[in-house]
N, CA, C and O of each residue as an XYZ file, in Angstrom:
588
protein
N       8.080      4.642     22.063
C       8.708      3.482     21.490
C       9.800      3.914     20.519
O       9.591      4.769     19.659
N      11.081      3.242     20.695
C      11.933      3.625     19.777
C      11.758      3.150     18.520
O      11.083      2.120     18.489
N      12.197      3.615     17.312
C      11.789      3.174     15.921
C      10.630      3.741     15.658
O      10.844      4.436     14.665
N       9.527      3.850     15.970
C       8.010      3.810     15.902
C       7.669      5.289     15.435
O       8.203      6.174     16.104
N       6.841      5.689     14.365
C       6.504      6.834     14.527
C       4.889      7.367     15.052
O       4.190      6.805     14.209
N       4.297      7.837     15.617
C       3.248      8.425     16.257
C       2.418      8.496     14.397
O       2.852      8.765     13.276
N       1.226      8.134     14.904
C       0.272      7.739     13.851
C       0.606      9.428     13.190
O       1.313      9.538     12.188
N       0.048     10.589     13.835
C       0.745     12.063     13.157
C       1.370     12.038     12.096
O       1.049     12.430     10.974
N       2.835     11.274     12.700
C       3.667     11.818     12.065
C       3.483     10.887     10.895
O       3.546     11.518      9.840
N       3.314      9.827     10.757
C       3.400      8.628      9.697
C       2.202      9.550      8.571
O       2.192      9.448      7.344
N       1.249     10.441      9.426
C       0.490     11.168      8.170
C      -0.017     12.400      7.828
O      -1.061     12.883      7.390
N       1.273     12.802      8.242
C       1.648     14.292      8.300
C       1.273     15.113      6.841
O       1.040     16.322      6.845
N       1.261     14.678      6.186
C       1.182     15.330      4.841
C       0.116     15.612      4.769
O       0.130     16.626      4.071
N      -1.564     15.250      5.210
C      -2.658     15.795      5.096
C      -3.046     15.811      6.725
O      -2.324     15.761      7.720
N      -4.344     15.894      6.585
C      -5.532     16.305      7.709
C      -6.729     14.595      7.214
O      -7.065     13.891      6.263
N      -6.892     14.762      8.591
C      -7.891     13.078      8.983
C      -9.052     13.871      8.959
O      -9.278     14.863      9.653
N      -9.837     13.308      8.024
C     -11.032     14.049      7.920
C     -12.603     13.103      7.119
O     -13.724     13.467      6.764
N     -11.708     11.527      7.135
C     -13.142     10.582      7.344
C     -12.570      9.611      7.912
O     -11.343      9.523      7.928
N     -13.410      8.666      8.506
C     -13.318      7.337      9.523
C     -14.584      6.914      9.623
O     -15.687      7.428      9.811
N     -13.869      5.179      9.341
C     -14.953      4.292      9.031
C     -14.406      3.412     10.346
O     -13.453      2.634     10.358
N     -15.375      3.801     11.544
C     -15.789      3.391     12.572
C     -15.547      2.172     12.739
O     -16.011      1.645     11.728
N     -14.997      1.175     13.548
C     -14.924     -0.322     14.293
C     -16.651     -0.345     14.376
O     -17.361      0.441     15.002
N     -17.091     -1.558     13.500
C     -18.507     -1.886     13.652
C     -19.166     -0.995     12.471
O     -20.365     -1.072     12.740
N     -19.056     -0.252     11.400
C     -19.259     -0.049     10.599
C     -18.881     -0.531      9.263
O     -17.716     -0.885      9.081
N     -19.833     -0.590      8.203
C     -19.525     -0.924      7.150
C     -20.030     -0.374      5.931
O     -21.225     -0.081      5.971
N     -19.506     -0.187      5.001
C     -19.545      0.288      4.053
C     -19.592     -0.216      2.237
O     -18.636     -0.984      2.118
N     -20.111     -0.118      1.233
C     -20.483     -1.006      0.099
C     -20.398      0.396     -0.990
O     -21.138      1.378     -0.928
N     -19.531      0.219     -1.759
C     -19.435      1.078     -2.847
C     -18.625      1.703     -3.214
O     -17.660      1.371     -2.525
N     -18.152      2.863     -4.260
C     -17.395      3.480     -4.609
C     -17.081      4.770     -3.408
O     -17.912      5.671     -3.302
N     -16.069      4.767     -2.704
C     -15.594      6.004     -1.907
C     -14.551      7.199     -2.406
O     -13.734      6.857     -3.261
N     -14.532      7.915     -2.164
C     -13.338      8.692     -3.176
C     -13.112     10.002     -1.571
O     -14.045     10.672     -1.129
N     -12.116     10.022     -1.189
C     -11.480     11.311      0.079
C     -10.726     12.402     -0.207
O      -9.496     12.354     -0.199
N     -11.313     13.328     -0.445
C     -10.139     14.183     -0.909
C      -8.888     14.468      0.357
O      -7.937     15.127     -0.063
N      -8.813     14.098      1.644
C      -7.733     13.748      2.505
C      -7.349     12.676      2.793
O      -7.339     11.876      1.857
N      -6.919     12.216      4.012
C      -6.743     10.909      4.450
C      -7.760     10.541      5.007
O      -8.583     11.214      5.627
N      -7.728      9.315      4.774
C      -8.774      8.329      5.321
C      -8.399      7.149      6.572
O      -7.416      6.428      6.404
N      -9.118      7.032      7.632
C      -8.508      5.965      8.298
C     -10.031      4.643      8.493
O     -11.125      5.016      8.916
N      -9.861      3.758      8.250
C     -10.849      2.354      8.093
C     -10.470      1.360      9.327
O      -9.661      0.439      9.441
N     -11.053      1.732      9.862
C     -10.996      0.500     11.738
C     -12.525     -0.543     11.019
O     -12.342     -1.758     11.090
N     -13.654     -0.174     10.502
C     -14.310     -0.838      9.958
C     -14.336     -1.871      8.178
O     -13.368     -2.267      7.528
N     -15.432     -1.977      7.957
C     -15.115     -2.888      6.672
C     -15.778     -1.919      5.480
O     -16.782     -1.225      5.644
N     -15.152     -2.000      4.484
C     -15.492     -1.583      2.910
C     -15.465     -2.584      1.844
O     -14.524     -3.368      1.729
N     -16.476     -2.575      1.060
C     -16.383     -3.447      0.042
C     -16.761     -2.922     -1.533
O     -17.834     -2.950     -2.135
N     -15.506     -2.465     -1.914
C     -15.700     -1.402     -3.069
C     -13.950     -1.130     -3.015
O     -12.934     -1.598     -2.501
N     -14.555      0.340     -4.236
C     -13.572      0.659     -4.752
C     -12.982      2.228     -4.039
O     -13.681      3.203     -4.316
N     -12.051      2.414     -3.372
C     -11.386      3.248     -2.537
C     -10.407      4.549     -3.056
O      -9.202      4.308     -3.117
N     -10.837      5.814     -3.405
C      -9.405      6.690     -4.052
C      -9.239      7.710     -2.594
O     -10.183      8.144     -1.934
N      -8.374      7.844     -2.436
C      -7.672      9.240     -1.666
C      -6.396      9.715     -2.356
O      -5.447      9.149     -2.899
N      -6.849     11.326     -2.052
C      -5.646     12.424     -2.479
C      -4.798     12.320     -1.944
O      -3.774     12.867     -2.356
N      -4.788     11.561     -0.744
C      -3.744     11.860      0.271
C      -3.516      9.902      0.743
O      -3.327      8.982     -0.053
N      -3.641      9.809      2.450
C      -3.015      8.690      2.821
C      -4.626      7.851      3.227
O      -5.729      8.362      3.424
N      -4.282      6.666      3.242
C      -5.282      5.582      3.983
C      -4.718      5.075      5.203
O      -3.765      4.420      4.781
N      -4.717      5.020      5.865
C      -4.942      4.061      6.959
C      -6.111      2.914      7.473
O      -7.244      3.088      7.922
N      -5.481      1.909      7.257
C      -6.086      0.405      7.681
C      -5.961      0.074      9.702
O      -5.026     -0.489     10.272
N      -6.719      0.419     10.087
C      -6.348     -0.076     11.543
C      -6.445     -1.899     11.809
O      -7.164     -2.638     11.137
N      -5.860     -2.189     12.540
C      -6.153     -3.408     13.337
C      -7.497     -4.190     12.971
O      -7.438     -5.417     13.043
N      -8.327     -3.785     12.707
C      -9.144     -4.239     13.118
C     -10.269     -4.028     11.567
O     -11.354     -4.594     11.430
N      -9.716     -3.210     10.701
C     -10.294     -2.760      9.297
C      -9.920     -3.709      8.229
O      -8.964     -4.473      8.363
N     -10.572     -3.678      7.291
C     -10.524     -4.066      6.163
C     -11.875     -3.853      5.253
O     -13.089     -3.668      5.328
N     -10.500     -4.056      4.107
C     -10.998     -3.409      2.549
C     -10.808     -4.504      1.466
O      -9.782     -5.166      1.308
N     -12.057     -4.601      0.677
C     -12.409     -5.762     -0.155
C     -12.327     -5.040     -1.705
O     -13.285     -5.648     -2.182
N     -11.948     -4.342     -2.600
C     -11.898     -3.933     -3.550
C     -10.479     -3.125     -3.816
O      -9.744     -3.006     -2.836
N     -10.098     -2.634     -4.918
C      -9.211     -1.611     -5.228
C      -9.169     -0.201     -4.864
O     -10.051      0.646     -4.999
N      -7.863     -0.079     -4.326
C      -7.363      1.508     -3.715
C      -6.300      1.941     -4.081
O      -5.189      1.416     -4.156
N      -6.751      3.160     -4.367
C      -5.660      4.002     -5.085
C      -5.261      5.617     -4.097
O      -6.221      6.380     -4.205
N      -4.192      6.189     -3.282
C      -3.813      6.455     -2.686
C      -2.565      7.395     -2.812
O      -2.337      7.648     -3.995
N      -1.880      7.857     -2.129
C      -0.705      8.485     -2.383
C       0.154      7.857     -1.511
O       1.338      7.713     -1.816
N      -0.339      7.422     -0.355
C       0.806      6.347      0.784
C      -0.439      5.478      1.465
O      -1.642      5.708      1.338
N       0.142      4.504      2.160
C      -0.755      3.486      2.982
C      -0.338      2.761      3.702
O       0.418      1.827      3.435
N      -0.874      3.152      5.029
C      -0.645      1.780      6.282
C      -1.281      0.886      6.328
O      -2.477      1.109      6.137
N      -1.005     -0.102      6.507
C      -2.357     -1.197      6.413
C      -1.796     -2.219      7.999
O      -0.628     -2.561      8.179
N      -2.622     -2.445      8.688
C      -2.336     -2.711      9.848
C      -3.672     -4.119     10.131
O      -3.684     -5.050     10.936
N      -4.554     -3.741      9.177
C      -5.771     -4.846      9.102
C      -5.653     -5.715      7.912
O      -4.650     -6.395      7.692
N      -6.755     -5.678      7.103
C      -7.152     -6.513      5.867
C      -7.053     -5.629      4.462
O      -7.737     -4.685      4.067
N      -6.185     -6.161      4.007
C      -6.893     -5.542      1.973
C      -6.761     -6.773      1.575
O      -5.983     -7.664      1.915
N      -8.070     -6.699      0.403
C      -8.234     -7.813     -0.572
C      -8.090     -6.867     -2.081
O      -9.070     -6.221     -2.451
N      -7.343     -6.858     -2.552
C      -8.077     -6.083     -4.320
C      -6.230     -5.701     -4.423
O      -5.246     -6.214     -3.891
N      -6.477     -4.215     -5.667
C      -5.318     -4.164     -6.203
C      -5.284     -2.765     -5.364
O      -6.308     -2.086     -5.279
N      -4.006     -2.345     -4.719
C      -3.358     -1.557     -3.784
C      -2.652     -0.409     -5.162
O      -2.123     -1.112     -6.024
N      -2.581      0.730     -5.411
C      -1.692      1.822     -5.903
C      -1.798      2.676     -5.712
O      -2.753      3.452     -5.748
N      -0.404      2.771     -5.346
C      -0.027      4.168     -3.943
C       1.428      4.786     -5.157
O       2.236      4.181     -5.862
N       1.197      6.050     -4.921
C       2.351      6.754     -5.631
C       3.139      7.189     -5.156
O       4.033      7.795     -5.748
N       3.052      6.973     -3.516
C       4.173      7.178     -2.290
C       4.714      6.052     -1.760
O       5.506      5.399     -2.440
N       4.354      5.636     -0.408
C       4.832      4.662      0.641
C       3.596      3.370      1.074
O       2.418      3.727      1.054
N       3.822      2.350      1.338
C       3.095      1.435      1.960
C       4.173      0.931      2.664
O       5.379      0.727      2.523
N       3.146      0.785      3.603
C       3.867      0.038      5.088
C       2.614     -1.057      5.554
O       1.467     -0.635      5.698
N       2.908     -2.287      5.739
C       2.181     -3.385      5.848
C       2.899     -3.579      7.599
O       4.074     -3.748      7.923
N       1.773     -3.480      8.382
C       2.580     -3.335     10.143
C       2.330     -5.651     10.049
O       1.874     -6.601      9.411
N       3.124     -5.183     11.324
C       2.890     -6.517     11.783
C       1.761     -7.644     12.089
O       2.086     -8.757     12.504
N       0.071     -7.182     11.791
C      -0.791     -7.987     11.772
C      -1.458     -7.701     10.633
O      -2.613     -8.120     10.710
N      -1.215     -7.154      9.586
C      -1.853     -7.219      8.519
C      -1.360     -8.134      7.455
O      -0.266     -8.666      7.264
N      -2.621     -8.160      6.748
C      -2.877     -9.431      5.640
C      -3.373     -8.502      4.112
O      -4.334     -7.733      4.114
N      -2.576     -8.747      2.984
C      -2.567     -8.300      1.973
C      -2.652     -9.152      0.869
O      -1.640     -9.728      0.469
N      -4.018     -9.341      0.191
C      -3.702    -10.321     -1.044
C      -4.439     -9.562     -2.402
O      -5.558     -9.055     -2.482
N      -3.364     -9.690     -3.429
C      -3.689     -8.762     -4.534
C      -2.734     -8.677     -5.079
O      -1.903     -9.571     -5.246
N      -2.667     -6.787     -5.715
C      -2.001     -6.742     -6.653
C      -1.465     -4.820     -6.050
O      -2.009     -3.727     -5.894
N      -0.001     -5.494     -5.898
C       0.555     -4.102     -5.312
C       1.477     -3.186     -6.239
O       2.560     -3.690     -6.535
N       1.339     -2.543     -6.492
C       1.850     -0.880     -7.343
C       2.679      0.284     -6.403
O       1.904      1.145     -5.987
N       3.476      0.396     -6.170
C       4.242      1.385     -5.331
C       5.189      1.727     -5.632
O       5.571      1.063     -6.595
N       6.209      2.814     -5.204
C       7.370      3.330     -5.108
C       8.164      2.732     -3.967
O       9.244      2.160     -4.114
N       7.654      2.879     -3.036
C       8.092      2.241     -1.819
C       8.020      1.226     -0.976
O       7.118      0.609     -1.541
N       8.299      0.550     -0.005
C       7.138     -0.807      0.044
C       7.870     -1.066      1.563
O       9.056     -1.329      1.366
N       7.533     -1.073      3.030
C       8.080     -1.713      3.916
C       7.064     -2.595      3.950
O       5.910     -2.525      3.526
N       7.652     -3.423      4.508
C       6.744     -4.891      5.100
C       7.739     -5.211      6.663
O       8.967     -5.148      6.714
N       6.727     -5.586      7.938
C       6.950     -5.636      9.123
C       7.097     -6.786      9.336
O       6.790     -7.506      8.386
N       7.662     -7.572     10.745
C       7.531     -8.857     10.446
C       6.845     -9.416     11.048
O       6.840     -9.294     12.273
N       5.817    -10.428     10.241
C       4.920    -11.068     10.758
C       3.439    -10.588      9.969
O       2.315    -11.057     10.146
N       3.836     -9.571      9.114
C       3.126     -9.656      7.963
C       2.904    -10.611      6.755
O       3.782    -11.200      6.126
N       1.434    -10.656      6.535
C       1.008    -11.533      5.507
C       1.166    -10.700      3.963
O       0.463     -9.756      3.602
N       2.320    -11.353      3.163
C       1.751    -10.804      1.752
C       1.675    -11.815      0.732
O       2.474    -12.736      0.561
N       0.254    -11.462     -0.172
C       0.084    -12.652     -0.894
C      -0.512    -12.117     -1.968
O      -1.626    -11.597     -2.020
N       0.752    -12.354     -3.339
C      -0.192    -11.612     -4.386
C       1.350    -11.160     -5.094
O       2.332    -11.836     -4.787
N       1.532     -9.769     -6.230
C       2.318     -9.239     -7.067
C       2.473     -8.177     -6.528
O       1.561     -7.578     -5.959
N       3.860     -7.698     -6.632
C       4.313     -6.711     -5.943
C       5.103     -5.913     -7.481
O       6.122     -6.373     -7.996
N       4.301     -4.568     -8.047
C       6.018     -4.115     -8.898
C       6.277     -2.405     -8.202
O       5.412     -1.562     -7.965
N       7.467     -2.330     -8.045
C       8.024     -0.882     -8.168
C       8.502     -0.024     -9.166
O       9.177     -0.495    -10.081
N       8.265      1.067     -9.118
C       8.975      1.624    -10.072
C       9.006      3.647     -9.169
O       8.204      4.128     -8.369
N      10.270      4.275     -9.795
C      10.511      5.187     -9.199
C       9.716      6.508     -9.813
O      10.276      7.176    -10.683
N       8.785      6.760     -9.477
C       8.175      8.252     -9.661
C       7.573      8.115    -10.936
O       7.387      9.232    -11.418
N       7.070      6.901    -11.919
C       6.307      6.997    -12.911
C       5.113      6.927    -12.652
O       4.703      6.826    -11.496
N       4.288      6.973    -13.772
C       2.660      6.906    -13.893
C       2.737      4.994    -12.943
O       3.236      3.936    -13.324
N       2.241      5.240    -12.100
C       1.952      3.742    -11.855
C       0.322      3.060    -12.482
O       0.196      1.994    -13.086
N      -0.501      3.783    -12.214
C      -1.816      3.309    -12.586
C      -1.969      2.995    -13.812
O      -3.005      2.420    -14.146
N      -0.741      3.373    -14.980
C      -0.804      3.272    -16.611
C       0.320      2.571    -17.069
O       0.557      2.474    -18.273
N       1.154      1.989    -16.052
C       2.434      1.228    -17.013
C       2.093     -0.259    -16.118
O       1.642     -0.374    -14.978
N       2.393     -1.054    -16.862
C       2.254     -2.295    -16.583
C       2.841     -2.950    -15.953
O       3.923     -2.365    -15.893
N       2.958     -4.283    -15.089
C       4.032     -4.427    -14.106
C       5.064     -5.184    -15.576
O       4.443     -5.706    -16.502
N       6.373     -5.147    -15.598
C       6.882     -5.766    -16.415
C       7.915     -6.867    -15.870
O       7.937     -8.017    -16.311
N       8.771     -6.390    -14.859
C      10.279     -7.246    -14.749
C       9.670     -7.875    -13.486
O       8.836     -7.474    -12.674
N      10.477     -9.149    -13.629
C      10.421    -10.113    -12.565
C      11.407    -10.419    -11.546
O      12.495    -10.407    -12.122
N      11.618    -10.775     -9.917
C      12.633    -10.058     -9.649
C      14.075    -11.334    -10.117
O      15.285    -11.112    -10.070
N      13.527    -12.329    -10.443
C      14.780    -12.933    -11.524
C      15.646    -12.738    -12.631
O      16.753    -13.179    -12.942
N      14.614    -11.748    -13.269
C      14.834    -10.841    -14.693
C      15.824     -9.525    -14.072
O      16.814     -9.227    -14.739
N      15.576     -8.862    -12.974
C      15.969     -7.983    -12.255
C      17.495     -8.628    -11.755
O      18.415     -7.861    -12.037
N      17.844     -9.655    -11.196
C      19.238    -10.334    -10.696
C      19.729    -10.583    -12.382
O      20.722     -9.951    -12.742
N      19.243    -11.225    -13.102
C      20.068    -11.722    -14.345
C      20.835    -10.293    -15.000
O      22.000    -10.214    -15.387
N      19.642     -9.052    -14.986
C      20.311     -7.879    -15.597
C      21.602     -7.842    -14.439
O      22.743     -8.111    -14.814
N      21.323     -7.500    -13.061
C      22.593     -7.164    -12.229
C      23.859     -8.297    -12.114
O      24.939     -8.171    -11.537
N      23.411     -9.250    -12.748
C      24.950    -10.695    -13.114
C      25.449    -10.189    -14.045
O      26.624     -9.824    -14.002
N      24.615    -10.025    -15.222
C      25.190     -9.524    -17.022
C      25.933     -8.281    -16.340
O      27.161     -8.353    -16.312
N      25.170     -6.861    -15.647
C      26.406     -5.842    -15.857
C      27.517     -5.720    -14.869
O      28.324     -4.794    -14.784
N      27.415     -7.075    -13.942
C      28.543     -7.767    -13.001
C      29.687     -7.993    -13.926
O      30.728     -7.345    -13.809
N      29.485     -9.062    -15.008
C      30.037     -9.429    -15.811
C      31.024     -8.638    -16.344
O      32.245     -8.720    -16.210
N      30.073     -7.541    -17.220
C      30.563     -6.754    -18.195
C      31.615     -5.608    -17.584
O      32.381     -5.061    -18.378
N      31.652     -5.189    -15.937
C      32.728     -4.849    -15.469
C      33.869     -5.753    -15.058
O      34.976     -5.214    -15.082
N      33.822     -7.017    -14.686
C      35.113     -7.401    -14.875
C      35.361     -7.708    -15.483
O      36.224     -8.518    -15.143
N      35.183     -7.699    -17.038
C      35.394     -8.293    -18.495
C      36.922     -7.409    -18.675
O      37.576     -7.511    -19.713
């Protein structure tokens, strides 16, 4: 498929080394020191060193904290990733999102707060600007060059 990258490559940066099975489920605190991929359900709190993957058919009911994330199924809770999220075309996201990066596909559900910020502590600074607050600064220094 053109555009598309091979699940690999999208998580190239580590090694797949847990999976939560289609028809499995899970209740509690998880923590991966690689990537993780979830075709089943979790209801807790989620950390990986590395990437998550949400399949089709997965979902996650608590807070995850991550370095990148596909989500292709369900998250419910607060999402912070210090890399990339990519929300594919049948996933549903409601919460509270923290990232550097952020694609969204179309025909994705997002429902909830979204802030960015470039390469800071995300898990310790607060979301602050709004993206109205964000256009008013870029009018004012519109302004102040053709002044």
């Amino acid at each position: 498929m053109l555009g598309k990258k091979s699940f690999d490559e999208s998580v190239s940066s580590g090694n797949l080394n847990t999976i939560i099975g289609k028809g499995s489920a899970f209740e509690g605190t998880m923590k991966v020191t690689s990537t993780l991929r979830v075709d089943g359900k979790i209801k807790g709190n989620v950390t990986t060193s590395d990437s998550i993957v949400i399949g089709k058919d997965g979902s996650i009911n608590g807070d995850v904290t991550v370095r990148n994330a596909i989500i292709g199924g369900k998250l419910r809770g607060k999402l912070v990733a210090t890399g990339k999220v990519v929300l594919e075309s049948n996933s549903i996201f409601n919460g509270e999102l923290k990232t550097t990066k952020l694609v969204i596909d179309e025909g994705a559900v997002f429902e909830g707060n979204c802030s960015m910020s470039a390469g800071e502590n995300l898990e310790t600074k607060p979301m602050q600007k709004s993206v109205s607050a964000i256009l008013e600064k870029k009018e004012e220094d519109t302004k102040n060059v053709n002044v």
